[in-house]
C-alpha positions, 0 to 999 in steps of 0.5 A: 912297470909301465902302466895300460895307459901311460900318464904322458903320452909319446916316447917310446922307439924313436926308430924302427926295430923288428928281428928278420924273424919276426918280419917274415912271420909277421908277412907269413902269418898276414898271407895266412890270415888273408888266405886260409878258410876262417876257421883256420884262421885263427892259428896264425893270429894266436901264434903271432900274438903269443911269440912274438915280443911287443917291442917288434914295431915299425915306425911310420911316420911317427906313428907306432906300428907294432907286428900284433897291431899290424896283423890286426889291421890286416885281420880287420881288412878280410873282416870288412871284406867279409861283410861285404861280399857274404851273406853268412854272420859276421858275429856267433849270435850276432851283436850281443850284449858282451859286445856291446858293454865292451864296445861302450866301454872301450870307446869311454876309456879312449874318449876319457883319455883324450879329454884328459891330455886335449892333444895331438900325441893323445890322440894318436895314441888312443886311436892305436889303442882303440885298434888294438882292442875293438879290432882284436876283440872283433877279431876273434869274435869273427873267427870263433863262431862254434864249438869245433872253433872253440876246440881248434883255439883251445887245441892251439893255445896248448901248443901254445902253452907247451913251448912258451913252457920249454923257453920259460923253464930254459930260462929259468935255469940259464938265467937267458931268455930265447925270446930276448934274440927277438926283443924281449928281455934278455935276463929275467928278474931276480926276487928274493934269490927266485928267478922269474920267468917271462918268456915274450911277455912284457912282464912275469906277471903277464907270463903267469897270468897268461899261463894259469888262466889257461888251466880251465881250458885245457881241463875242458879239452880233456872233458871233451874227450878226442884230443887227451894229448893235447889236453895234457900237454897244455895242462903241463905247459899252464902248471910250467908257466905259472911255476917258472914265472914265480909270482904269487898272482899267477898262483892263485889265478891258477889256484881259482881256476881249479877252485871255479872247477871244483864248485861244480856239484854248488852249481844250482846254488851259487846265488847263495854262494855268492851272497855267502861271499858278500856277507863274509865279506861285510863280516870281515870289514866289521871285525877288522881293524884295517879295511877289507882289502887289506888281507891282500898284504896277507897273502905271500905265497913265493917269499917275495910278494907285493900284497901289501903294495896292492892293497895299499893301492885300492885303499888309496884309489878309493881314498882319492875317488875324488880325483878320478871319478870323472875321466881319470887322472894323468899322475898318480904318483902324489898318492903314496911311495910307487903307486904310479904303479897300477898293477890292479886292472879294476884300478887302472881301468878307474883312475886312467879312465873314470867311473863310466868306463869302470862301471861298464868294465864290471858289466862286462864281467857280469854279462859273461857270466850272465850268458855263462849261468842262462845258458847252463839253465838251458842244458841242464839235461846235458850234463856234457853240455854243462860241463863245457860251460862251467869250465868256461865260467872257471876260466873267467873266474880265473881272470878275475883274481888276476885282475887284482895282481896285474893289468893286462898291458902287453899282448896278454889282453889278446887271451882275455879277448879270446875268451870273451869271444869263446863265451859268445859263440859257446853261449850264442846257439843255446841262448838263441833256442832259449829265446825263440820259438820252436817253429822258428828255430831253424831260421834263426839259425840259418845264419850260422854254419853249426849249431848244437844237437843233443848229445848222441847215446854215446854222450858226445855232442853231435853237430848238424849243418842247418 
């Protein structure tokens, strides 16, 4: 499996390679990107990004041009020209602290990287890696700016959601996969006699990742109440995902977003909650005879699961701390049978970048849920209001417990970009409120299109143009 950041630079396509199909939807969803209103804007990207295989690239010059980065860069081009010509916000909310934690942090993985390897094919490789992530991050910061835009996302990823479902589930019993016309893999992996599917993804554990993350996000348009339909048909398509790609990893990420969901009524008390897991955990790591992290290797829940490979990679990633604290090490292959194999994202963000760009990985986390948690506070008169935020606040729960099986190496990074976007606009008007004077409100709103109002007395939000 090739890792986030590969431990030797160059190879890959040595020509280009991009199916007629994927280049007409490729000019297609560019034109549309440019073209439409930015509020739907965001369709044509989302659908480019999720079916479209990441082995689509145009080579120019050397240089590795894949269809995602391609759109992207156009993306960023009626960013910049945005900013230019309109007096409206760039960002929901401004720069905020997501933002800047993820810009640092990214920013030290590529720095970290380069000063790894000190050459020319690093450096070309970081700076399309830095592409991808700032400008898809700051992409949809751009196009997510409020609640209507969350809705229309979320509404997408369902459609989303339902046809990678049908393809996943034709696989699954063909043992072939439509995606593989367009390269993707044509014939999915067999474990233990159990066919996992992967669609467009580069993996099967991006596959379920992708799918199961999304369960909280479907549950919340169903909350939300005008499109049940939708809402349905992508609760469907998360559970067919994360069935057919047959991994544990993607179970229980669609195990925690229910879980996030269903700790709701312990919503003012989840300081204690947390501080419960911390002291179980320190409890667990006294009685145990192996290490904490070990009961990992417990965990089996499709006949065929690699816990025990997981743990043994954070045993050793912490055991060889020494190694990569610093800007991360080109080869982990010396540390035991496979572990080139970083499938962890805390772990490959540690050992290919060092502690600084790990460190700032876990703020990242934490301030999301920081904004997810004040905001709440903010709106607890609004139960509505609360609701909306918590299935946020599950959705990234979900992430979380994905991170341990898997790294997000392929377009999958795009869904978690996604999500970090939702949590600054949904968080951005109530934190802003929060911080502001009564009187100084409308001002300090006037650079966004939308904002929230009270609930109206049928209990759905209503929205005011200021």
């Amino acid at each position: 499996m090739i890792p986030e950041h590969a431990k030797t630079f160059g190879g890959g396509a040595t020509e280009s390679a991009i199916h007629p199909i994927v280049l007409v939807a490729m000019i297609l969803a560019i034109i549309l990107l440019l073209v439409l209103p930015r509020k739907y804007a965001i369709v044509p990207l989302l659908f480019i990004a999720f079916l479209v295989p990441v082995g689509q690239v145009i080579i120019l010059g050397g240089v590795h041009l894949f269809v995602l980065r391609i759109v992207i860069l156009f993306g960023c081009m009626r960013l910049i020209f945005f900013k230019m010509t309109s007096q409206e916000s760039l960002l929901a909310g401004g720069f905020n602290s997501v933002d800047h934690v993820f810009l640092w942090c990214v920013l030290c993985q590529g720095i970290a990287s380069i000063l790894l390897f000190l050459n020319g094919v690093a450096l070309v490789n970081q700076l399309g890696f830095l592409l991808d992530f700032i400008g898809g991050y700051f992409l949809f910061r751009f196009l997510i700016h409020d609640q209507e835009d969350i809705f229309r996302a979320v509404k997408c990823l369902a459609v989303l959601a339902l046809i990678l479902a049908v393809c996943m589930v034709r696989e699954h019993f063909t043992m072939q996969n439509v995606f593989g016309y367009i390269g993707g893999a044509f014939v999915p992996e067999v474990r233990e006699g159990r066919v996992r599917s992967q669609g467009p993804f580069e993996h099967e554990l991006l596959a379920g990742a992708f799918g199961a993350t999304l369960f909280p996000l479907f549950c919340l348009l169903w909350k939300n109440g005008k499109a049940k339909v939708l809402a349905v048909v992508g609760l469907i398509g998360s559970a067919l995902i994360t069935w057919t790609s047959n991994s544990s990893t993607s179970l229980l990420t669609f195990a925690a977003g229910i879980l996030g969901i269903c700790f709701w009524p312990f919503r003012k008390s989840m300081r204690k909650v947390r501080w419960g897991i911390v002291i179980g955990l320190v409890a667990l790591q006294c009685v145990m005879k192996a290490p904490v992290w070990f009961l990992i290797s417990r965990i089996d829940l499709t006949g065929g699961s690699s816990g025990y490979h997981r743990a043994v990679l954070i045993d050793a990633f912490i055991s060889h701390f020494s190694e990569w604290w610093l800007i991360g090490v080109k080869d982990t292959s010396h540390w035991g049978w496979d572990l080139w194999d970083d499938q962890n994202q805390y772990v490959s963000v540690g050992e290919t970048d060092g502690i600084i760009a790990f460190i700032l990985f876990i703020a990242m986390i934490s301030r999301c849920f920081a904004r997810l948690g004040n905001a709440r506070k903010e709106v607890q008169d609004d139960s509505s209001q609360q609701w909306f935020l918590w299935f946020l606040g599950a959705a990234l729960f979900s992430h979380i417990v994905a991170f341990f099986g898997v790294n997000y190496f392929d377009q999958s990074r795009m869904a978690w970009f996604a999500l970090l976007a939702i949590i600054s606009a949904a968080t951005a008007p109530v934190l802003q409120r929060a911080s502001v004077p009564e009187t100084e409100v409308q001002p300090a709103f006037r650079s966004s299109r939308l904002a929230y109002a009270p609930p109206s007395p049928s209990g759905s939000v209503v929205r005011r143009k200021l």
